[in-house]
Backbone as XML, in Angstrom:
<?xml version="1.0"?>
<chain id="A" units="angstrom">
  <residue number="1" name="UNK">
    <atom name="N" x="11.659" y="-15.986" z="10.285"/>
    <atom name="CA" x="11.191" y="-14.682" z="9.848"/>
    <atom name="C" x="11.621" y="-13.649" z="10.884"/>
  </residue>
  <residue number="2" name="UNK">
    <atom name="N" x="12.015" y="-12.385" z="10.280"/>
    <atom name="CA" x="12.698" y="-11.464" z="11.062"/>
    <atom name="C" x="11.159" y="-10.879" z="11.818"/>
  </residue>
  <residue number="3" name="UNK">
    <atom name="N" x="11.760" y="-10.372" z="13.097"/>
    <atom name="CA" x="10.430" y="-9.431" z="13.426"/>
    <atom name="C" x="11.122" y="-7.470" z="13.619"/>
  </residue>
  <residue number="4" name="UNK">
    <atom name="N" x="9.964" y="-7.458" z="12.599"/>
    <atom name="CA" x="10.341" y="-6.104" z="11.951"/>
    <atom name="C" x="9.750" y="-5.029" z="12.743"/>
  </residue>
  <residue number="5" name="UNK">
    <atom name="N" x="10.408" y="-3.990" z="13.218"/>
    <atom name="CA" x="9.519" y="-3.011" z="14.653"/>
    <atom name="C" x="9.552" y="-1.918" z="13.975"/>
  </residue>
  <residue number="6" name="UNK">
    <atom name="N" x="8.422" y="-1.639" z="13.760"/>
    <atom name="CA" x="7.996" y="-0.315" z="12.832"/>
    <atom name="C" x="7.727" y="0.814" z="14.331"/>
  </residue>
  <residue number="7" name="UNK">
    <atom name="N" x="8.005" y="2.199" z="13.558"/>
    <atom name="CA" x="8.245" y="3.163" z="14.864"/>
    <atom name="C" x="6.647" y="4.232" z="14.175"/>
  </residue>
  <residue number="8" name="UNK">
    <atom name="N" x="5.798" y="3.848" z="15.002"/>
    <atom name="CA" x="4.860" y="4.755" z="14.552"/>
    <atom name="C" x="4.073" y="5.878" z="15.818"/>
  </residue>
  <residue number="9" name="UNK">
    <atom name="N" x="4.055" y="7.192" z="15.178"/>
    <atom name="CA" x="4.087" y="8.293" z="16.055"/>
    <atom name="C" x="2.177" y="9.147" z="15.821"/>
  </residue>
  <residue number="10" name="UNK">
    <atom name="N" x="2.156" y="9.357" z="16.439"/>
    <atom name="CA" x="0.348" y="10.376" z="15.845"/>
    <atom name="C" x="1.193" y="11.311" z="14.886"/>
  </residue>
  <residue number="11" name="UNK">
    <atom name="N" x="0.293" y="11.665" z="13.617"/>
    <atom name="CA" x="0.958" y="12.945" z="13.054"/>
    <atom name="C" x="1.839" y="12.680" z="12.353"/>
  </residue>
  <residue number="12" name="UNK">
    <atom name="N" x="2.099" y="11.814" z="11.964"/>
    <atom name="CA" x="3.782" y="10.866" z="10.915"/>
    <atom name="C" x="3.504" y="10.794" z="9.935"/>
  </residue>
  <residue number="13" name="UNK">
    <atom name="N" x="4.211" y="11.481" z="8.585"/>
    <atom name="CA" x="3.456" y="10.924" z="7.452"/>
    <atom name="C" x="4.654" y="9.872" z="6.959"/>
  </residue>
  <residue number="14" name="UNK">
    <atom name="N" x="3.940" y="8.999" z="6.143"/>
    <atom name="CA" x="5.049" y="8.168" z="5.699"/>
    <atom name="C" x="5.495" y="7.670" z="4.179"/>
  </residue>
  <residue number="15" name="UNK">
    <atom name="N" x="6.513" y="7.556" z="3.719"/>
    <atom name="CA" x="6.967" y="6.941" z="2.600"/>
    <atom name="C" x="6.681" y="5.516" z="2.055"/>
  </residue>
  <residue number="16" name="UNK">
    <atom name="N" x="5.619" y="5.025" z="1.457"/>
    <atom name="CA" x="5.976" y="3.356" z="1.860"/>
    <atom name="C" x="5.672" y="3.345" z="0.312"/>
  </residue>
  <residue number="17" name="UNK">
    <atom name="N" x="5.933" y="1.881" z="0.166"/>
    <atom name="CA" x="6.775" y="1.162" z="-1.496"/>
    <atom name="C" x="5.922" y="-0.494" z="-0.798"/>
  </residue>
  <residue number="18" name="UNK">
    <atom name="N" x="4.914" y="-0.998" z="-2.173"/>
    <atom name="CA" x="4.829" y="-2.116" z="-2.264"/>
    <atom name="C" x="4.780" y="-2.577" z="-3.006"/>
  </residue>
  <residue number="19" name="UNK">
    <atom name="N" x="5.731" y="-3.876" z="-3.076"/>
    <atom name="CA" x="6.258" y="-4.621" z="-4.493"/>
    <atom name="C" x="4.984" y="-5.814" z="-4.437"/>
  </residue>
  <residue number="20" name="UNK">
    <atom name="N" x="4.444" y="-5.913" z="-5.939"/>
    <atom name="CA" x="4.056" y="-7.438" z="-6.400"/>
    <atom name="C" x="5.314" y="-8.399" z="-6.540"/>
  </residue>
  <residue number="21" name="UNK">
    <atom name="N" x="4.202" y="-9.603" z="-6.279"/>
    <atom name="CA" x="4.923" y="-10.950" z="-5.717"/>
    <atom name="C" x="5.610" y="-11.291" z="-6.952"/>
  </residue>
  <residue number="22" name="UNK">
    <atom name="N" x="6.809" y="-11.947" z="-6.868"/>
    <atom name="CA" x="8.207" y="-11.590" z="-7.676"/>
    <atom name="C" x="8.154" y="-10.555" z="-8.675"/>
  </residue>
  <residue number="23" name="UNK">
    <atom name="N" x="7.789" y="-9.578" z="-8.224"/>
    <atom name="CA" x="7.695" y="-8.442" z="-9.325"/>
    <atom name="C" x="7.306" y="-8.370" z="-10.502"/>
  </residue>
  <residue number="24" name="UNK">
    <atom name="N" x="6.089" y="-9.338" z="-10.678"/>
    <atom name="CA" x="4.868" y="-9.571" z="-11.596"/>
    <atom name="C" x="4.410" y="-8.226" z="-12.120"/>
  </residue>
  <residue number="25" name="UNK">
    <atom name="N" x="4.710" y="-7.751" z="-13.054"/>
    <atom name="CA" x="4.162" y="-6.449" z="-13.696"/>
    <atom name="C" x="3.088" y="-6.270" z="-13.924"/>
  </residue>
  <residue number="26" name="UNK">
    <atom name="N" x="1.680" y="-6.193" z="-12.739"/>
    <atom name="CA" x="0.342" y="-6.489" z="-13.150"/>
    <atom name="C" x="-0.503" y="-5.168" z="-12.520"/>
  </residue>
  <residue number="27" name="UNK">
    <atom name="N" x="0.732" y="-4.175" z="-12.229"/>
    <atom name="CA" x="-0.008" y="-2.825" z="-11.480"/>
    <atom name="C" x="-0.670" y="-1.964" z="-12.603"/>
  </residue>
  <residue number="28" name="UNK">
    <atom name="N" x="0.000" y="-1.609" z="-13.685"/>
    <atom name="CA" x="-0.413" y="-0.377" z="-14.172"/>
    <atom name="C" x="-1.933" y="-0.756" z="-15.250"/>
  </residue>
  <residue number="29" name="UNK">
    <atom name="N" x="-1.385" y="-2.178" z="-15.311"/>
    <atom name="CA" x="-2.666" y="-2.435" z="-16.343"/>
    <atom name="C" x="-4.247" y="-2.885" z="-15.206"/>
  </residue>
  <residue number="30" name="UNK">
    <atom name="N" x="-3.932" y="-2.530" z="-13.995"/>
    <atom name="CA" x="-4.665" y="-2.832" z="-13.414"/>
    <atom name="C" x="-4.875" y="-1.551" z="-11.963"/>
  </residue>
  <residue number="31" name="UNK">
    <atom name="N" x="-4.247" y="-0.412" z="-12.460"/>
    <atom name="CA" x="-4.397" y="0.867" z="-11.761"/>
    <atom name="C" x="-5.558" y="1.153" z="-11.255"/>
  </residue>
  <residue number="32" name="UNK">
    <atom name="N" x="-6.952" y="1.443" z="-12.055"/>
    <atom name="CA" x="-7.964" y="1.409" z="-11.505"/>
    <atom name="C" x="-8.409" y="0.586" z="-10.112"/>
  </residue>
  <residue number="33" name="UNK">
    <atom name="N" x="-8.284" y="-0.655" z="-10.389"/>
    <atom name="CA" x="-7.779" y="-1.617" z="-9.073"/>
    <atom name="C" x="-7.174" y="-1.106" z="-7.703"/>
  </residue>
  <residue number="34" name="UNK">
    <atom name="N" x="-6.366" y="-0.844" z="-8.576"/>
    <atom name="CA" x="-5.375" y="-0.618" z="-7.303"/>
    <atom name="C" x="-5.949" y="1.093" z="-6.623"/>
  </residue>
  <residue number="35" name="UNK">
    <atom name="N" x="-6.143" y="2.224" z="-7.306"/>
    <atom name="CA" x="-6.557" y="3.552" z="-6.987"/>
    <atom name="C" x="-7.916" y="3.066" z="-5.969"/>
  </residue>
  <residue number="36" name="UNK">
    <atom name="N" x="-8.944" y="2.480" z="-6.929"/>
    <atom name="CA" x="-10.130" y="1.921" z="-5.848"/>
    <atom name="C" x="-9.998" y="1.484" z="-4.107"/>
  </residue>
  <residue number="37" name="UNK">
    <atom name="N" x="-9.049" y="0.801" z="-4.559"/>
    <atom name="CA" x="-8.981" y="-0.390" z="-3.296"/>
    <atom name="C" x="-8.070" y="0.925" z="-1.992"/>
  </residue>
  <residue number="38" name="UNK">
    <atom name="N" x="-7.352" y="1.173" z="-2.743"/>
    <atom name="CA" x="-6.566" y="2.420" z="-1.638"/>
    <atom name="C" x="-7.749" y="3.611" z="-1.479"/>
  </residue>
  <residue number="39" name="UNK">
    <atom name="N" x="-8.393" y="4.233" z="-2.246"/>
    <atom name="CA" x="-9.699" y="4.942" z="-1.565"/>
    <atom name="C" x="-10.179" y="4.145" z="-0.937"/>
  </residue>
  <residue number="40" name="UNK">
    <atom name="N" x="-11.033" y="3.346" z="-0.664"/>
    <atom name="CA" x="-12.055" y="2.340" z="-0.242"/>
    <atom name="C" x="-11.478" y="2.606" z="1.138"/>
  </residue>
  <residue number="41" name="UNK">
    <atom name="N" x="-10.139" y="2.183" z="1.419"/>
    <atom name="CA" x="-9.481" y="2.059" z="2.602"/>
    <atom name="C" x="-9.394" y="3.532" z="3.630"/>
  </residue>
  <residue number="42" name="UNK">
    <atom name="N" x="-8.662" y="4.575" z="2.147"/>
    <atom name="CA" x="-8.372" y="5.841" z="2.988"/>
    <atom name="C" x="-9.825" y="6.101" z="3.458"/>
  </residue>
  <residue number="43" name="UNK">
    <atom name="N" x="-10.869" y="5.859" z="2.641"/>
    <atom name="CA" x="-12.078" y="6.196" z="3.426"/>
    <atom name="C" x="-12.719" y="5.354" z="4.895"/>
  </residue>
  <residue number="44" name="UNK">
    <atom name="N" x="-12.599" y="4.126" z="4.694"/>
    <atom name="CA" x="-13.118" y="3.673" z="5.909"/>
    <atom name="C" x="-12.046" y="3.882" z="7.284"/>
  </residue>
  <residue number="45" name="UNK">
    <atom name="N" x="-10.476" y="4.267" z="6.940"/>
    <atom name="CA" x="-9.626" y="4.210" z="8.136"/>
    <atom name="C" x="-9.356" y="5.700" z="8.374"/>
  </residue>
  <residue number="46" name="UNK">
    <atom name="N" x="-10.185" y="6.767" z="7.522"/>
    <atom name="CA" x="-9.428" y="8.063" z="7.446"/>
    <atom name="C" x="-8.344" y="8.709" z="7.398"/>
  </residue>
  <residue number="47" name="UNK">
    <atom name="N" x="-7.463" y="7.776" z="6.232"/>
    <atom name="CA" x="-6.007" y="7.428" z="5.782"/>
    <atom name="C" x="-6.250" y="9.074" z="5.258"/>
  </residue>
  <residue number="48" name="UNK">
    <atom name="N" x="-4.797" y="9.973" z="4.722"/>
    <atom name="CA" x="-5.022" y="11.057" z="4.282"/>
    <atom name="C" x="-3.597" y="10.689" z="3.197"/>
  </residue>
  <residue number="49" name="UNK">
    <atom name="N" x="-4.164" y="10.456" z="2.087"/>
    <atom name="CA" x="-3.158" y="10.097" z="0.863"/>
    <atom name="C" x="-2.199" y="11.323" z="0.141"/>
  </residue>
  <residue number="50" name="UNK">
    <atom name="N" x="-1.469" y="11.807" z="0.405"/>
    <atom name="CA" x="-0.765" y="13.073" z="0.127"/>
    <atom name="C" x="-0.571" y="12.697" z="-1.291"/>
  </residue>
  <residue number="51" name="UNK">
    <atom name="N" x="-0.123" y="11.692" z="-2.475"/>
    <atom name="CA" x="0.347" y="11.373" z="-3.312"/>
    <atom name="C" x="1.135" y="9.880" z="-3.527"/>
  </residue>
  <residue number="52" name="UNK">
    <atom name="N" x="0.933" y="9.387" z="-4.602"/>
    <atom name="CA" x="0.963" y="8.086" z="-4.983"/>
    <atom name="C" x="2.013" y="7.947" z="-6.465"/>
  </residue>
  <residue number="53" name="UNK">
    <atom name="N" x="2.521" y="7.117" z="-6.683"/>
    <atom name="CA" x="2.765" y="6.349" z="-8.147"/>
    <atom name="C" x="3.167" y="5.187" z="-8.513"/>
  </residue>
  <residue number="54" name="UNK">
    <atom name="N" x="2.208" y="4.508" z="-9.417"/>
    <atom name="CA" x="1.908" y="3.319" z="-10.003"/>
    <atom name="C" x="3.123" y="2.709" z="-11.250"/>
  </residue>
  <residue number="55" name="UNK">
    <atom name="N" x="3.754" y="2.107" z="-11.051"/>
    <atom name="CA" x="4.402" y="1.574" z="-11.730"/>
    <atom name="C" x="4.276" y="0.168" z="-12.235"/>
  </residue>
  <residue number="56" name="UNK">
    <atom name="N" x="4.881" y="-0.738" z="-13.009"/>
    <atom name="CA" x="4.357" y="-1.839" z="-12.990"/>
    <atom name="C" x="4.274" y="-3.177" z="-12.085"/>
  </residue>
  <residue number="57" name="UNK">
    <atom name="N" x="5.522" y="-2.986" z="-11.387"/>
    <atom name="CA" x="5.537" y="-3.937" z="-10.402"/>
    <atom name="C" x="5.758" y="-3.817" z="-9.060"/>
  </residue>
  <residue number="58" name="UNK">
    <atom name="N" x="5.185" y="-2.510" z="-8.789"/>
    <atom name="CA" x="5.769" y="-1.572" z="-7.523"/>
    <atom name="C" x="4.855" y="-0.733" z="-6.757"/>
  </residue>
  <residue number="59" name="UNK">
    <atom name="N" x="4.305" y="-0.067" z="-6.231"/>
    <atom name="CA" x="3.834" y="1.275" z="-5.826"/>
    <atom name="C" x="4.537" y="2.153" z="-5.257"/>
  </residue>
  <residue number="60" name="UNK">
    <atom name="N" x="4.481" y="3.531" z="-4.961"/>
    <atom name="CA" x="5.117" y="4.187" z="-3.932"/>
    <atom name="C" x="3.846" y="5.238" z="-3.724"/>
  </residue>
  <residue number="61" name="UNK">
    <atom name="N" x="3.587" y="5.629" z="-1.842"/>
    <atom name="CA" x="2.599" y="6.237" z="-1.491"/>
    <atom name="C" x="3.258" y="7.160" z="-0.484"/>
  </residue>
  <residue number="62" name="UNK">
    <atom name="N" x="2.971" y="8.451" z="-0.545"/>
    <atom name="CA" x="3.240" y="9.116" z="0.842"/>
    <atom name="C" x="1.351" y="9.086" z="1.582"/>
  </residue>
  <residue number="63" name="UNK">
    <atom name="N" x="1.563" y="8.753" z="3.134"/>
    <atom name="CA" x="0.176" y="9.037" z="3.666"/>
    <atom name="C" x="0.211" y="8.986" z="5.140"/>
  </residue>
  <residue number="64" name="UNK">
    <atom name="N" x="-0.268" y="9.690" z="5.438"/>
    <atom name="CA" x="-0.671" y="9.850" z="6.868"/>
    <atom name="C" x="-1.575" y="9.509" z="7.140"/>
  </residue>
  <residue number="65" name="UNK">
    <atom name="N" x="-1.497" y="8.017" z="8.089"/>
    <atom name="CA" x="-2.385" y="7.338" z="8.683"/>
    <atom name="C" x="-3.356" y="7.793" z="9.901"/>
  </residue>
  <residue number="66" name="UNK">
    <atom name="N" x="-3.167" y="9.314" z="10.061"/>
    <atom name="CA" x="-3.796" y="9.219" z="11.382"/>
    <atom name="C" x="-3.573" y="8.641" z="12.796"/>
  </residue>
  <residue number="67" name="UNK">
    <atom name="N" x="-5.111" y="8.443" z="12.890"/>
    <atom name="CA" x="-5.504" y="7.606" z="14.145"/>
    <atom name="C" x="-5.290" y="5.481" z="13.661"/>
  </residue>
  <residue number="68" name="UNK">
    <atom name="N" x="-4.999" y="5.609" z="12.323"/>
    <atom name="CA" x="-4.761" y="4.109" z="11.598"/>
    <atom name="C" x="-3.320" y="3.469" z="12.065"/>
  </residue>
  <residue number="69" name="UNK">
    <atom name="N" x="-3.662" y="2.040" z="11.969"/>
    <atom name="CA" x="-2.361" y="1.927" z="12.348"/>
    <atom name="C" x="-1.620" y="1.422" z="10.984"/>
  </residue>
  <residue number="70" name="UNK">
    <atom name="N" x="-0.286" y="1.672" z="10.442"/>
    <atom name="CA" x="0.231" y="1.890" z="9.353"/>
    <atom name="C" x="-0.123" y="0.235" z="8.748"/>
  </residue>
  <residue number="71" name="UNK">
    <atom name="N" x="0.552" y="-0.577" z="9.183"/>
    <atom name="CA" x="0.757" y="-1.764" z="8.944"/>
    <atom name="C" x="-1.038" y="-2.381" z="8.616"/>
  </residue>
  <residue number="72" name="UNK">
    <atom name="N" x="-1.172" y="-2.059" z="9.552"/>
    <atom name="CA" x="-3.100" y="-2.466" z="9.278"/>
    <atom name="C" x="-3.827" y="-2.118" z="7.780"/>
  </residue>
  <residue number="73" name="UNK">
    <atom name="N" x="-3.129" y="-0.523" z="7.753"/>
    <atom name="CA" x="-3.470" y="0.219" z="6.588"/>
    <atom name="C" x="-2.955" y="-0.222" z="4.881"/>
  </residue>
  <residue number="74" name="UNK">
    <atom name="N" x="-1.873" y="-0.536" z="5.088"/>
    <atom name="CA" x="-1.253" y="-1.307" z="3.994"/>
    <atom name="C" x="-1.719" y="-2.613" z="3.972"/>
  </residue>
  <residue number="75" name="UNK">
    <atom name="N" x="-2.134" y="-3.404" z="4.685"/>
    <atom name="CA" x="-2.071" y="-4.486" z="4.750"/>
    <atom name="C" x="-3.907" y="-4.604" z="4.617"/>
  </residue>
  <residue number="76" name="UNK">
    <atom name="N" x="-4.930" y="-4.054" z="4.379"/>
    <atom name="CA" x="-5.887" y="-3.926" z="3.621"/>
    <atom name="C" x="-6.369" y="-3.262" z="2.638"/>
  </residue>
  <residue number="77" name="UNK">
    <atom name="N" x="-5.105" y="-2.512" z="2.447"/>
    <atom name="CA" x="-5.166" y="-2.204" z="0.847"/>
    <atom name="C" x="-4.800" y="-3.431" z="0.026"/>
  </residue>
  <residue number="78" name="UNK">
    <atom name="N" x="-3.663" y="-3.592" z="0.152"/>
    <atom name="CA" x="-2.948" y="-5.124" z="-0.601"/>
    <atom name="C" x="-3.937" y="-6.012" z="-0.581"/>
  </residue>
  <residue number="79" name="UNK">
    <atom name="N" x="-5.002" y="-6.812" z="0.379"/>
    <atom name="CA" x="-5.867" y="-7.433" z="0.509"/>
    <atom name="C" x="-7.046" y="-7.226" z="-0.365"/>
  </residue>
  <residue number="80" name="UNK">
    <atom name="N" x="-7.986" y="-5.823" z="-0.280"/>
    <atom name="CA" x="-8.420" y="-5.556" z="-0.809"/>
    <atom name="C" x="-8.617" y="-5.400" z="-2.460"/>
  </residue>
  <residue number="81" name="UNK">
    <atom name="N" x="-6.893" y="-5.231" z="-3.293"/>
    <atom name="CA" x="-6.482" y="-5.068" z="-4.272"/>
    <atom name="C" x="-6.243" y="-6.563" z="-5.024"/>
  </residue>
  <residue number="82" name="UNK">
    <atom name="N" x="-5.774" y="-7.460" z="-4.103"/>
    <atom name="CA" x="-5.942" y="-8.588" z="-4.376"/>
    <atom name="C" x="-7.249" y="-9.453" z="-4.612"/>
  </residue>
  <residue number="83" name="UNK">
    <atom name="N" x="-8.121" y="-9.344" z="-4.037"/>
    <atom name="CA" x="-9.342" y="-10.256" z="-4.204"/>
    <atom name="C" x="-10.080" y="-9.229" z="-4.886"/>
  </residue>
  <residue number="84" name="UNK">
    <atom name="N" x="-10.207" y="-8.049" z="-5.574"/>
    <atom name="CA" x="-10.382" y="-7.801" z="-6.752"/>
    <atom name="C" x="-9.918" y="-8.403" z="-8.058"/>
  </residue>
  <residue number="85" name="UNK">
    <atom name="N" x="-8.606" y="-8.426" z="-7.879"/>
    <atom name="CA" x="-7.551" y="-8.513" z="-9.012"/>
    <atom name="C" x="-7.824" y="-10.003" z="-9.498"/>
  </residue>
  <residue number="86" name="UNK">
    <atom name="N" x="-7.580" y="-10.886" z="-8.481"/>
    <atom name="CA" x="-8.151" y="-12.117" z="-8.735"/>
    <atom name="C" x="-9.075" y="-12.230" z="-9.383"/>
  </residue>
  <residue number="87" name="UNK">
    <atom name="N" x="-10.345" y="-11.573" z="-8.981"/>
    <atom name="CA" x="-11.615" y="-11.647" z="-9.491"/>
    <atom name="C" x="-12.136" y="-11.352" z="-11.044"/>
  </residue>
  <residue number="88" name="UNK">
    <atom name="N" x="-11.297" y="-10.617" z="-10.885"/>
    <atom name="CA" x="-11.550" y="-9.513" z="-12.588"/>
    <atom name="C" x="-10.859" y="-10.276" z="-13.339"/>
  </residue>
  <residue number="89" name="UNK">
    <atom name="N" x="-9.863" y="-11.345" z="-13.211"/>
    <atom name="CA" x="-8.997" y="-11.542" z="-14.173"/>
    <atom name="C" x="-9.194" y="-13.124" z="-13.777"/>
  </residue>
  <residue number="90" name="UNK">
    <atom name="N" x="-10.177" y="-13.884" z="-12.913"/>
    <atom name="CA" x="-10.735" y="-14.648" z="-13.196"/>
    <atom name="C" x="-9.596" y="-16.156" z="-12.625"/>
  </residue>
  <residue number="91" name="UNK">
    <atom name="N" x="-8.232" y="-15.427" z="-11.996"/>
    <atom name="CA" x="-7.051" y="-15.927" z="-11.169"/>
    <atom name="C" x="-7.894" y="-17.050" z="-10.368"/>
  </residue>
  <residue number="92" name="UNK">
    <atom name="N" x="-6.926" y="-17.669" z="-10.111"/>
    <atom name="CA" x="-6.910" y="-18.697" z="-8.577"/>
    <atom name="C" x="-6.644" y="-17.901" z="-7.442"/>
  </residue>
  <residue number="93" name="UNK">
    <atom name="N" x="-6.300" y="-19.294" z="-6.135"/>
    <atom name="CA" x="-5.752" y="-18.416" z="-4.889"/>
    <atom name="C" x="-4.637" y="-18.462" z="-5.276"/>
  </residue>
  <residue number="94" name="UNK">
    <atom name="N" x="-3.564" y="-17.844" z="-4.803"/>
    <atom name="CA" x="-2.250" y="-17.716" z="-5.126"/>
    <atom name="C" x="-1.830" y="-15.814" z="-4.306"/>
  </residue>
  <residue number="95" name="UNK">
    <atom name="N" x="-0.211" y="-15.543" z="-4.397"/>
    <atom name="CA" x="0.290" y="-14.723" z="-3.879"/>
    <atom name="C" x="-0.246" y="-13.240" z="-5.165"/>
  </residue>
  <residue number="96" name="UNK">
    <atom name="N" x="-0.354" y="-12.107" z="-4.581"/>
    <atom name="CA" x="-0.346" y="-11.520" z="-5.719"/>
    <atom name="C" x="1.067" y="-10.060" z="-4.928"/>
  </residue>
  <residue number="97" name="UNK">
    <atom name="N" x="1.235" y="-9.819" z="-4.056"/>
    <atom name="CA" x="2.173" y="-8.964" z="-3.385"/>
    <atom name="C" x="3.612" y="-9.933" z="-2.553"/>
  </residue>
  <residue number="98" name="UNK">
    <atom name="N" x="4.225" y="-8.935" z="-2.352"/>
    <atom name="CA" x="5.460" y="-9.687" z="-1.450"/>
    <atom name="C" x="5.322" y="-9.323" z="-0.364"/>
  </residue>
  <residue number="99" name="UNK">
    <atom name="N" x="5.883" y="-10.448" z="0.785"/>
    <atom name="CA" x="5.715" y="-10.180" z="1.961"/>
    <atom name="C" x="5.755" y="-8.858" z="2.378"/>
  </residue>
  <residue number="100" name="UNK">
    <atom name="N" x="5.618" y="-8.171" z="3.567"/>
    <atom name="CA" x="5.836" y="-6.718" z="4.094"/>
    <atom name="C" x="5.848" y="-5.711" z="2.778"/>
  </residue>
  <residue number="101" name="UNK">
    <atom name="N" x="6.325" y="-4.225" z="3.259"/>
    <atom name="CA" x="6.263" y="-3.660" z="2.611"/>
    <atom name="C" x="7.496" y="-2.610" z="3.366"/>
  </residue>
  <residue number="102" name="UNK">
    <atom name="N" x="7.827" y="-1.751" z="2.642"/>
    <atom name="CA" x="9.101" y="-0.475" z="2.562"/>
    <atom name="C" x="8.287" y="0.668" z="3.002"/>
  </residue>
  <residue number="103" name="UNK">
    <atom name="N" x="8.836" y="1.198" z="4.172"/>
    <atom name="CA" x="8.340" y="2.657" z="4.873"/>
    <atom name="C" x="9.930" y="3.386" z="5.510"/>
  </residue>
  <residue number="104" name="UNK">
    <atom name="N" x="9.325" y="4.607" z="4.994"/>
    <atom name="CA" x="10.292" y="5.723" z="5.578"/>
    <atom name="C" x="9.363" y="6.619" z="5.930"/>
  </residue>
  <residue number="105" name="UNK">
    <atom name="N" x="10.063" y="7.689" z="7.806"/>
    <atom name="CA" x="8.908" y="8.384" z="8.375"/>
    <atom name="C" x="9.549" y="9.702" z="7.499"/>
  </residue>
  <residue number="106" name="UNK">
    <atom name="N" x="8.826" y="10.416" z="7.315"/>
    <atom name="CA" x="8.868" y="12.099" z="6.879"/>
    <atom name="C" x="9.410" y="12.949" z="7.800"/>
  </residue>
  <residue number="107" name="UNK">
    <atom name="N" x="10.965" y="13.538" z="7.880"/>
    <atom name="CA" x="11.107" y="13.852" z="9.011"/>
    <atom name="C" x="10.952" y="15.469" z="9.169"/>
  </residue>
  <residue number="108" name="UNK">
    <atom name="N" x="10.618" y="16.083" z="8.105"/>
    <atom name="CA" x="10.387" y="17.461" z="8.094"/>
    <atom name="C" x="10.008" y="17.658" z="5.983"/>
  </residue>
  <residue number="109" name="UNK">
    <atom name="N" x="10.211" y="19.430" z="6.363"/>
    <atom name="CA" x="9.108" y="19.253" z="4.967"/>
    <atom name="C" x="10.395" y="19.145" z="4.037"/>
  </residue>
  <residue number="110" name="UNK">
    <atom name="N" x="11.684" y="19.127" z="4.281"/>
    <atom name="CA" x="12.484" y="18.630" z="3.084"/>
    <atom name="C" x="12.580" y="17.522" z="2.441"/>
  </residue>
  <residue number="111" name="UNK">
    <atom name="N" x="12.283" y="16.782" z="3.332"/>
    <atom name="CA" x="12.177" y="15.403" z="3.453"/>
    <atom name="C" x="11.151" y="14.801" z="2.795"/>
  </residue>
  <residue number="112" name="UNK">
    <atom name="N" x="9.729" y="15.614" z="3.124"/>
    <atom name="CA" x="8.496" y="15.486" z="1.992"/>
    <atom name="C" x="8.926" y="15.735" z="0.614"/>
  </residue>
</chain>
C-alpha cells in the first residue's frame, strides 16, 4: 500500500470525491443517510460544508475542515454512513466505500 501525504494547511478549503466500494450505486437512494451522517460530523468536528453532490456511486464535497483534521473528517463520515446504511437495509459486515478518498486544495476563489 502506497503511503499517501496529504498537504494540510489552517484555512484550506478542499475538493474531495468519495467513491462506494466497486461503485455500488447505493448513494442517492440512500441520500438522507448520507446528508445525516456528514452533518452529525460537520457538527461535532466544526467541519464548515460550503457545498456537496450526491450521485449514485460517488460524492463530491467542497469543506473546510478547520481546526479538523481532513482525513479524520472523511473518514467518520464514511464510517458513520456506513453503520447506518448497514443497519437500515438490514446488510452484513462487509465494505460499503473504497479505500481513501480524492482531495484537491482550493487555491484561490477561481479555483472555488
Amino acid at each position: 500500500m502506497s503511503n499517501i501525504r496529504r498537504f494540510y494547511n489552517y484555512g484550506n478549503r478542499y475538493f474531495v470525491t468519495c467513491v462506494a466500494h466497486k461503485r455500488t450505486p447505493i448513494l442517492v437512494n440512500n441520500a438522507r443517510l448520507l446528508l445525516d451522517s456528514i452533518d452529525t460530523v460537520a457538527g461535532e468536528l466544526s467541519l464548515d460544508i460550503h457545498a456537496y453532490v450526491i450521485l449514485p456511486d460517488h460524492f463530491h464535497m467542497l469543506i473546510d475542515p478547520k481546526n479538523a483534521n481532513l482525513s479524520g473528517a472523511i473518514r467518520k463520515i464514511k464510517l458513520r454512513f456506513s453503520t447506518r446504511f448497514k443497519a437500515a437495509n438490514e446488510l452484513p459486515a462487509g465494505r460499503t466505500w473504497q479505500n481513501r478518498f480524492w482531495d484537491h486544495v482550493i487555491r484561490d476563489e477561481r479555483d472555488y
